[in-house]
VOKE-579986 format. One line per 5 residues: number of its first residue (from 1); their letters; for each residue x, y, z of C-alpha. Coordinates in steps of 0.001 Angstrom, whole numbers. Layout:
% residues N
NUM = a = X,Y,Z ~ ...;
//
This chain:
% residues 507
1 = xxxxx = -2696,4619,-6042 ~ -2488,8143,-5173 ~ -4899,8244,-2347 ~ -3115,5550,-1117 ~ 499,6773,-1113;
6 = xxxxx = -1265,10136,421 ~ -2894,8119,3148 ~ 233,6106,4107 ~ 2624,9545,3905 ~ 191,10577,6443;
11 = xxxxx = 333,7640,8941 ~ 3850,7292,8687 ~ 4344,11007,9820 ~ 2959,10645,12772 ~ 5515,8840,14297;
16 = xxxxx = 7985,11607,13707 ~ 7232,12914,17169 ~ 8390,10151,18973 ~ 11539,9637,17083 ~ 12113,13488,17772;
21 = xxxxx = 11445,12726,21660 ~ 14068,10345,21868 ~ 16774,12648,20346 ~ 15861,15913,22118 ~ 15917,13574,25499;
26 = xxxxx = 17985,10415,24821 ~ 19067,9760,28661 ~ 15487,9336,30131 ~ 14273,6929,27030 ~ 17735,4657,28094;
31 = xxxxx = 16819,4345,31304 ~ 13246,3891,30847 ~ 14170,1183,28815 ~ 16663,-204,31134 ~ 13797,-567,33765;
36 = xxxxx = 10968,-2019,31064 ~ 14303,-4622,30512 ~ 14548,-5568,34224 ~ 11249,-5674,34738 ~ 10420,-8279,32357;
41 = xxxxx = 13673,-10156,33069 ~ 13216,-10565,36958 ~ 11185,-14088,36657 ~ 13519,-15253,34198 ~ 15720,-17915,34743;
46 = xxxxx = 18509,-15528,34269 ~ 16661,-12845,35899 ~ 17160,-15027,39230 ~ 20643,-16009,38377 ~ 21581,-12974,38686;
51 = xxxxx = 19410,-11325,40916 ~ 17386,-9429,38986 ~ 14945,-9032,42080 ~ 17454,-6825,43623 ~ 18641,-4359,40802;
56 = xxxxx = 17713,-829,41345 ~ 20005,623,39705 ~ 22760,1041,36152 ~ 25188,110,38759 ~ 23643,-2485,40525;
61 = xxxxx = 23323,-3773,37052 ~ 26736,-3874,35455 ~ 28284,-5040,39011 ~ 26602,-8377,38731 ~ 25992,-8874,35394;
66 = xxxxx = 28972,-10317,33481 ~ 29689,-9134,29950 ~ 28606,-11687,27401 ~ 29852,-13088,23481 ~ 27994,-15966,21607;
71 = xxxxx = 29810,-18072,23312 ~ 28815,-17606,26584 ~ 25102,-16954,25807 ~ 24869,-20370,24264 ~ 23805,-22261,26999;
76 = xxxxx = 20744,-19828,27403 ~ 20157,-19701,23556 ~ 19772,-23711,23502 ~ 18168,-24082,25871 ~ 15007,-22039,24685;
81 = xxxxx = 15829,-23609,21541 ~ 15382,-26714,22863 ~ 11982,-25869,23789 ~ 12097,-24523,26827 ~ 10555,-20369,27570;
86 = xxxxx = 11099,-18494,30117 ~ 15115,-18766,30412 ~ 16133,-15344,28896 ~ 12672,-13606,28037 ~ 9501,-13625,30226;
91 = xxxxx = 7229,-14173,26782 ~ 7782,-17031,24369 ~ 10118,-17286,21740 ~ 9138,-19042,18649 ~ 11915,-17480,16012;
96 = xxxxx = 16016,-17410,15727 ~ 17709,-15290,13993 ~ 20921,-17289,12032 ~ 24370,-15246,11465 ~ 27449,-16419,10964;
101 = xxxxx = 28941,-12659,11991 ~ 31817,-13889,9766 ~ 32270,-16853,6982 ~ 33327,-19297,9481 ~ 31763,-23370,9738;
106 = xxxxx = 30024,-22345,12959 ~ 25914,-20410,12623 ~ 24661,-18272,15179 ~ 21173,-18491,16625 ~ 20067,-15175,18214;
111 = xxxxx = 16396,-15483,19786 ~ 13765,-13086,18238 ~ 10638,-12759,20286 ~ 7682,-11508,19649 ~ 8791,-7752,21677;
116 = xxxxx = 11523,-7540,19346 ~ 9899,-8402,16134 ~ 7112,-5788,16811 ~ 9050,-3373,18758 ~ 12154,-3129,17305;
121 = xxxxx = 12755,-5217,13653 ~ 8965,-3955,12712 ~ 9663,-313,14173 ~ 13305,107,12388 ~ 11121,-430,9343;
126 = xxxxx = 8449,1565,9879 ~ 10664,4684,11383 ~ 12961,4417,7831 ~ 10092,5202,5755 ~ 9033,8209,8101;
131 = xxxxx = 11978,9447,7831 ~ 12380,9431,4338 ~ 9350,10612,4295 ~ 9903,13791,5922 ~ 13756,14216,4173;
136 = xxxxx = 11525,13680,866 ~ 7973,14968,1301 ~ 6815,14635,-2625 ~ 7596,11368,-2447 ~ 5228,9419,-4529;
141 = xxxxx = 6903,5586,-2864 ~ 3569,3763,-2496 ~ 2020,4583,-5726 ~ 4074,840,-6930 ~ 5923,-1927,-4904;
146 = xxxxx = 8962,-2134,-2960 ~ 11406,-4974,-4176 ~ 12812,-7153,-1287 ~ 15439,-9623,-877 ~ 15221,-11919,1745;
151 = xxxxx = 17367,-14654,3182 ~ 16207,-17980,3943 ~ 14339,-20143,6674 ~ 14918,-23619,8086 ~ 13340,-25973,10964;
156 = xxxxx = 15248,-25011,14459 ~ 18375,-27476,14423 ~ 17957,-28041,17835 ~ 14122,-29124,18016 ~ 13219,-30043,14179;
161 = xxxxx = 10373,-31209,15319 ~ 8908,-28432,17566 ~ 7378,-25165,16077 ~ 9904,-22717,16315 ~ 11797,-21852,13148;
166 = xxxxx = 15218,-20171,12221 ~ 16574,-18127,9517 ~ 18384,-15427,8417 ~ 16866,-11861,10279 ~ 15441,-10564,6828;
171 = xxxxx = 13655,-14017,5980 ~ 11875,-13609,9655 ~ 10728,-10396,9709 ~ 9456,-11185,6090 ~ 7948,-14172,7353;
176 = xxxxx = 6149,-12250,9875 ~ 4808,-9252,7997 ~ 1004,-8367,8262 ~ -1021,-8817,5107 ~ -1133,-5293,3773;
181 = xxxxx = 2759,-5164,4089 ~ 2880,-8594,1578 ~ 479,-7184,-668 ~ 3271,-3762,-1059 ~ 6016,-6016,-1685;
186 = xxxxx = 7814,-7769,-4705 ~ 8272,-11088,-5473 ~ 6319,-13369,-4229 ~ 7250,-14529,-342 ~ 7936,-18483,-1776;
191 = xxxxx = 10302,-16723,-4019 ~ 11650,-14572,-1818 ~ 13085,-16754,761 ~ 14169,-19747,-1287 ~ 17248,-21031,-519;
196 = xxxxx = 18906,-21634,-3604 ~ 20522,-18517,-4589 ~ 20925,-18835,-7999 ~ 17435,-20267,-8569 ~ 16223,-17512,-6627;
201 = xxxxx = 18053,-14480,-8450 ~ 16309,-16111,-11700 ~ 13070,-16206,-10365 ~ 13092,-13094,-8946 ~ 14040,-11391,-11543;
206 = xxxxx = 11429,-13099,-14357 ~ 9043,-11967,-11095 ~ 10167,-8214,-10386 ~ 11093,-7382,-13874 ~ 7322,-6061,-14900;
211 = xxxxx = 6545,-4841,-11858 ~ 6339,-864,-10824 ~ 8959,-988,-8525 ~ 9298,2246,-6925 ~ 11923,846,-4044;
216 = xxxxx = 14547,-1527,-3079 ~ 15506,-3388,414 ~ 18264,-5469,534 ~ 22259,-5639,511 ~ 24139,-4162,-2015;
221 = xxxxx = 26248,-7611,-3600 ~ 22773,-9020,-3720 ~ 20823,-6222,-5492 ~ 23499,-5411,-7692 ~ 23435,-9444,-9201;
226 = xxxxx = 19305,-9223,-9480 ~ 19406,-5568,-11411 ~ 22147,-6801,-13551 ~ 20165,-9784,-14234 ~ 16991,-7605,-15160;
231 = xxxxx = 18954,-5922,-17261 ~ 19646,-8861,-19282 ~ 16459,-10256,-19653 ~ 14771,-6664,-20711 ~ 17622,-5774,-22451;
236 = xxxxx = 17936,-2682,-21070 ~ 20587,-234,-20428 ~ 20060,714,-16818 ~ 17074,-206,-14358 ~ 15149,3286,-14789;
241 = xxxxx = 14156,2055,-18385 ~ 12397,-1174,-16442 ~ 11979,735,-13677 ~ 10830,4440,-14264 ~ 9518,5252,-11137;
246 = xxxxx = 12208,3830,-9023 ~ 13313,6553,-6498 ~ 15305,4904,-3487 ~ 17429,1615,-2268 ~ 17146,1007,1533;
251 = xxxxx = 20705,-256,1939 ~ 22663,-2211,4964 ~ 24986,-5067,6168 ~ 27831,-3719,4010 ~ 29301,63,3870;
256 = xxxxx = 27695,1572,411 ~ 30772,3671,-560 ~ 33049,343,-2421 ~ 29809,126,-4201 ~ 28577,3874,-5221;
261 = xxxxx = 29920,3914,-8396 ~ 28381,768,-9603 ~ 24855,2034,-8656 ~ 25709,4854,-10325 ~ 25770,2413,-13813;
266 = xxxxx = 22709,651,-13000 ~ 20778,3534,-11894 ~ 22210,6696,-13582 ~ 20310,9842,-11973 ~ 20178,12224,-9996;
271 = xxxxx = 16867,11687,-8249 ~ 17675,8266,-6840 ~ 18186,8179,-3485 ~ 20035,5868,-1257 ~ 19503,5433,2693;
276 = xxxxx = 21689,3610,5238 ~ 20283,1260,7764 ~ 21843,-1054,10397 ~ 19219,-3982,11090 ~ 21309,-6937,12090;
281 = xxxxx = 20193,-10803,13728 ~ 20081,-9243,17161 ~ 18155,-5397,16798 ~ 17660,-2421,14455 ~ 20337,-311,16056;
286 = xxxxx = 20578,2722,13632 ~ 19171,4856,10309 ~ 20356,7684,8386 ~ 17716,10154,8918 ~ 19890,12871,6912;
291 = xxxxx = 20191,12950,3347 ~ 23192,14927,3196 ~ 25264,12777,5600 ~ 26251,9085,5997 ~ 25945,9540,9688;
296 = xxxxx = 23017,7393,11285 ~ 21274,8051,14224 ~ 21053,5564,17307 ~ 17519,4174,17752 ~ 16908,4515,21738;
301 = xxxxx = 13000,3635,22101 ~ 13336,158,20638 ~ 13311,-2145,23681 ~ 16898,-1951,23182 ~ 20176,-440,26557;
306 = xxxxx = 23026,-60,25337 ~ 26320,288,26688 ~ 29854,267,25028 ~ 33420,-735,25475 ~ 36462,1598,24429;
311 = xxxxx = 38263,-152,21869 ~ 41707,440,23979 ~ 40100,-1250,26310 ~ 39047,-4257,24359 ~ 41814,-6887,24942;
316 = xxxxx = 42240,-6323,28936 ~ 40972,-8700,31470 ~ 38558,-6683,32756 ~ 37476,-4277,29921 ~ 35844,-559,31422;
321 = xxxxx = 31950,-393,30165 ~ 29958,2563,29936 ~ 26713,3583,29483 ~ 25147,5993,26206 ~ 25375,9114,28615;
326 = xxxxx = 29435,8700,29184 ~ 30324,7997,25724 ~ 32667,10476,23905 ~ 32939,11605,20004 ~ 35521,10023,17502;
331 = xxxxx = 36306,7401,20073 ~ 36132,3787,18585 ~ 33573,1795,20408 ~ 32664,-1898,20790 ~ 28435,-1928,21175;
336 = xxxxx = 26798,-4099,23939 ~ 23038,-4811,24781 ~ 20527,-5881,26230 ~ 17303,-6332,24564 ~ 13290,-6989,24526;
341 = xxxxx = 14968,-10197,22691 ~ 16572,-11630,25920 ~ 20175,-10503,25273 ~ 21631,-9389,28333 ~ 24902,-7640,28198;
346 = xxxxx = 25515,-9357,24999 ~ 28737,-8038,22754 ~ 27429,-7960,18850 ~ 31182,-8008,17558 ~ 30596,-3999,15894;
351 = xxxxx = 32128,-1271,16978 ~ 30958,2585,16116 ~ 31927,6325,16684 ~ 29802,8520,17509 ~ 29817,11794,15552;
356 = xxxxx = 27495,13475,17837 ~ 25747,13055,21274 ~ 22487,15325,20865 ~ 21312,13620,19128 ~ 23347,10336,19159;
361 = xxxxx = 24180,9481,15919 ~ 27054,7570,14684 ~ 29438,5464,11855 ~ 30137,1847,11687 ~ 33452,1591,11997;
366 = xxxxx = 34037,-2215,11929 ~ 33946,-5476,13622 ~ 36001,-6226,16758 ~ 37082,-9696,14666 ~ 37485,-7573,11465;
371 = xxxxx = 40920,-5923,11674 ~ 44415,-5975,10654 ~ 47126,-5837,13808 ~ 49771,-7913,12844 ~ 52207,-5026,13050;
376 = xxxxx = 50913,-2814,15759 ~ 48752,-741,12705 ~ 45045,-1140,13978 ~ 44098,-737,10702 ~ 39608,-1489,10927;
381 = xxxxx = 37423,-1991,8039 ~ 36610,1751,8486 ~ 39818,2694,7043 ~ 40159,-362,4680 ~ 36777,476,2976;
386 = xxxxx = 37978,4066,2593 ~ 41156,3383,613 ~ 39587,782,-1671 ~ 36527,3602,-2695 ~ 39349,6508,-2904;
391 = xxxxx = 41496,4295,-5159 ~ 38523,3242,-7135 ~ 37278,6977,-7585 ~ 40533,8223,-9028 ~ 41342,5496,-11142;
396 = xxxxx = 37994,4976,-12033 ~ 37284,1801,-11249 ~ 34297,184,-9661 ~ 34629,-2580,-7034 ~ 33034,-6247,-6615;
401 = xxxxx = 34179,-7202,-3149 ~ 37736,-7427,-1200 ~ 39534,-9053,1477 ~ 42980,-8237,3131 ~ 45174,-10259,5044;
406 = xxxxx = 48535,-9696,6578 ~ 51896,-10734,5224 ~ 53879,-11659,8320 ~ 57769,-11554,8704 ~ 59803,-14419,7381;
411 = xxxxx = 63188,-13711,8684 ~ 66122,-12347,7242 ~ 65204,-8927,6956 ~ 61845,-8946,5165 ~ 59047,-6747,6001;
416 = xxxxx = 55473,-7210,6366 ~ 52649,-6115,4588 ~ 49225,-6220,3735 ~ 47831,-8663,1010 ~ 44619,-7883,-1053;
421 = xxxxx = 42621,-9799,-2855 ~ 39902,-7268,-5211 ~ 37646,-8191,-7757 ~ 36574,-5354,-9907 ~ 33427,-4774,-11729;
426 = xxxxx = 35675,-2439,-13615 ~ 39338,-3067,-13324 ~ 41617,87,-13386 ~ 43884,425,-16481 ~ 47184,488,-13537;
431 = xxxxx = 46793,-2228,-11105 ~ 50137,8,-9231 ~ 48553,3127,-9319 ~ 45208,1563,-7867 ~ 47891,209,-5252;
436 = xxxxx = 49360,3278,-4451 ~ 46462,5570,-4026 ~ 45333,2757,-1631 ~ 48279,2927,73 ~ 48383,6614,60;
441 = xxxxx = 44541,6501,1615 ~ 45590,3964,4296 ~ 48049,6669,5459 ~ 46137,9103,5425 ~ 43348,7831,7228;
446 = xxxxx = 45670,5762,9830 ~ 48693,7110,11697 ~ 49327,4031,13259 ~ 49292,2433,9885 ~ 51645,5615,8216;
451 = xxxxx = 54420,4544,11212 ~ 54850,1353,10163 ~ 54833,2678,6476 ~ 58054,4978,6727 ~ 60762,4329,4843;
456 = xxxxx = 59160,493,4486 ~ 60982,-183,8323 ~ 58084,-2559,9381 ~ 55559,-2682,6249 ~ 56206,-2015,2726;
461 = xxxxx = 53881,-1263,-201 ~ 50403,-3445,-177 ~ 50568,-6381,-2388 ~ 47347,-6616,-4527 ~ 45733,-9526,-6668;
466 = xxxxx = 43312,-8814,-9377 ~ 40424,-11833,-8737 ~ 38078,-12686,-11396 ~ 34523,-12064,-11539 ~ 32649,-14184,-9215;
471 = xxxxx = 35458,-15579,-7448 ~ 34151,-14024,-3781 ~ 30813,-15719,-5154 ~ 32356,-19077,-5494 ~ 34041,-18937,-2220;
476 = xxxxx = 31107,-18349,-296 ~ 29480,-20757,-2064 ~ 32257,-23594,-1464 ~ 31853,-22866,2583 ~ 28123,-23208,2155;
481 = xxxxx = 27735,-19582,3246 ~ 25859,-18181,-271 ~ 23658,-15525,298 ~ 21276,-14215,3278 ~ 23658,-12319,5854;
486 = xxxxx = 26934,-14287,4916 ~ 29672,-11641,3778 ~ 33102,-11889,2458 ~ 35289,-10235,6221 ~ 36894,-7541,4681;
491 = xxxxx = 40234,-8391,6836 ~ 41717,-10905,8546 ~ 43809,-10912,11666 ~ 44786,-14421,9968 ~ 45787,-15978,6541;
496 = xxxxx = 42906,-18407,6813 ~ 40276,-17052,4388 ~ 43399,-15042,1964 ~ 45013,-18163,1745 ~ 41624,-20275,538;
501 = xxxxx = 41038,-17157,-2026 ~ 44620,-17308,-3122 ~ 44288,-21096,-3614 ~ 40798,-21112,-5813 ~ 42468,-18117,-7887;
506 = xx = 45675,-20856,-8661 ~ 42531,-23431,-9925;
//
């Protein structure tokens, strides 16, 4: 196994020059890409709606190209679904990628062709582990296996009986993977995409738990429920007595810090790494390719133009755009792209800041659905996530999931505030002191937040419920939603999901 993790170390350095290209000179790769992206288009059905033909330019571009949600990219999405190629993509597309973006009745179906797969899904992967690679030269990661969760698959809703297939991005890509890549992986691919969650935790476990697992894929709720299974079945006190060679957890879809702590139990040392990525349905957008920072850096060669919309801008008719090169640091930005996948202009619903423009790396900073604003506070999931992980540090707790809501005015003087809903792992000993640190955070982190604070004139102090374990678990589960890329929103513009919560805790 040595020669082999030697061998592979070598092949996956040597794309570490083309990752450096597109940092040292991110401008040219964007606009190389934006030509590849027209090029391919121009035959397309959309490519001649919108004259495609024609485009020579960014401008020429963005002036007749309307900005796009689900919504209005359905009609192109069903119809290749239906059967039919060559509407948004000049190659054919044989694979959807299912998101719900949030835990509402309606699924998403984002095309994956074969460009994006193998371009930008496969390459994400591939450019993680050569970057951890070079952060962590002595690495000895493919002397075992690499434990992956994956979502599920299903027959394409809209042709059941035709040969494309849907499914949650991670069951696709797993789907998809070349031999050598199955043979490196952990448990079984039948087990790995079954679609009964519970079934599937068991199983993967009874499969994983002998294994020499020497890395993890996967979300955080998820990976936390299989180790702590493990656990059970070896008896073990944390996952490095199963597990002694386990050195690093590839990590998205959620922010890690709510759940640091807890990894922290499972996996108590100081040699275990963790790395950020941002893979979602429609692209592999960003990694953290430092160890020492949570920042990640913006992944420009992957068949993948981007352009962005200032968050002030967001609820105006006609919203400014701009492209990477006119972007500005610690602004709050809504992402749009177009893509090797036949998005065009398409709004993903995240929003980022960029911490840096040379190269262009970045923070999630939440979803454009995903806030609180009920009182003119703004308050993202950014600043949410940071309260709930500073009030769980210094009261030492360690968190499960959460979800906020507002508390709207109901006459006769009353204020507002902001209703939580928290299920620990760990409850603190003080539910009010957990309260007011996170209060304390929220001010801290949000001045538009701290205004409405003062003196308790428009919002007074949060109002938090302790949930049970397994409550955020059972909700999912009651909305059909459990498991693959369906997450609890951390907040609500509404009382729609907090009210549902608040009604199963009453049961």
């Amino acid at each position: 196994m040595e020669v082999i993790n030697s061998f592979l170390t070598w092949i996956f350095k040597n794309r570490l020059g083309q990752i450096e290209n597109f940092k040292q000179n991110p401008i040219p790769v964007q606009e190389a890409t934006f030509r590849e992206l027209i090029q391919s288009g121009k035959g397309t059905e959309f490519g001649e709606e919108f004259g495609f033909e024609s485009i020579k330019s960014y401008a020429d571009f963005a002036g007749r190209v309307p900005v796009f949600d689900y919504e209005s990219s359905k009609p192109y999405f069903e119809k290749t679904m239906q059967g039919r190629q060559n509407v948004i993509w000049n190659t054919e597309i044989e694979w959807f990628s299912k998101s719900s973006g949030t835990t509402g009745s309606r699924s998403k179906y984002i095309p994956v062709s074969e460009q994006s797969l193998e371009e930008c899904h496969y390459k994400g992967g591939k450019d993680m582990l050569s970057l951890y690679i070079s952060n962590y030269p002595d690495t000895k990661l493919f002397t075992g296996k690499s434990l992956t969760i994956g979502g599920t698959l299903e027959k394409n809703p809209l042709n059941p009986e035709g040969t494309a297939k849907a499914g949650d991005v991670s069951a696709v890509i797993m789907q998809n993977l070349p031999l050598w890549v199955q043979f490196a992986r952990t448990p079984s691919l039948e087990t790995a995409l079954m679609a009964d969650w519970e079934a599937k935790i068991e199983k993967m476990a009874r499969e994983t738990m002998n294994e020499n697992v020497t890395s993890i894929a996967g979300v955080p709720t998820w990976t936390i429920v299989l180790l702590r299974r493990i656990l059970e079945l070896k008896k073990a006190k944390n996952i490095l007595e199963v597990w002694p060679n386990l050195e690093v957890f590839f990590h998205g879809a959620v922010a890690f810090g709510p759940y640091r702590s807890l990894f922290w139990e499972l996996i108590p040392s100081d040699k275990m790494h963790y790395m950020e990525t941002y893979n979602a349905s429609e692209g592999f957008f960003g990694i953290q390719d430092q160890p020492d920072s949570d920042e990640l850096l913006l992944l420009l060669d992957y068949g993948i133009f981007y352009e962005f919309i200032p968050m002030e801008e967001w609820e105006t008719e006609w919203p400014k755009v701009v492209p990477l090169q006119d972007v500005e640091v610690g602004k709050n930005y809504a992402v749009v792209i177009s893509t090797n996948g036949g998005l065009w202009r398409y709004k993903i619903g995240d929003t980022i800041k960029f911490t840096s423009t040379l190269p262009y790396r970045f923070r999630i900073s939440g979803r454009t659905k995903h806030f609180i604003n009920a009182f003119g506070e703004e308050v993202i999931v950014e600043n949410a996530e940071a309260a709930v992980q500073f009030a769980a540090e210094e009261t030492h707790a360690t968190i499960n999931n959460f979800t906020a809501a507002p508390v709207y005015f109901e006459g006769n003087g009353s204020n507002g505030a902001h209703e939580w809903v928290i299920e620990f792992q760990k409850a603190p000993e003080s539910l009010d002191e957990f309260t007011r640190l996170l209060d304390q955070k929220l001010r801290q982190v949000n001045s538009d937040y701290d205004a409405k604070r003062y003196k308790d004139i428009a919002l007074k102090m949060p109002i938090v419920h302790q949930a049970n374990q397994g409550l955020f678990e059972a909700w999912l589960g009651k909305k059909g939603k459990l498991g693959g890329q369906h997450k609890v929103p951390r907040l609500s513009n509404t009382r729609e999901y907090l009210e549902e919560i608040l009604e199963m805790m009453k049961g």
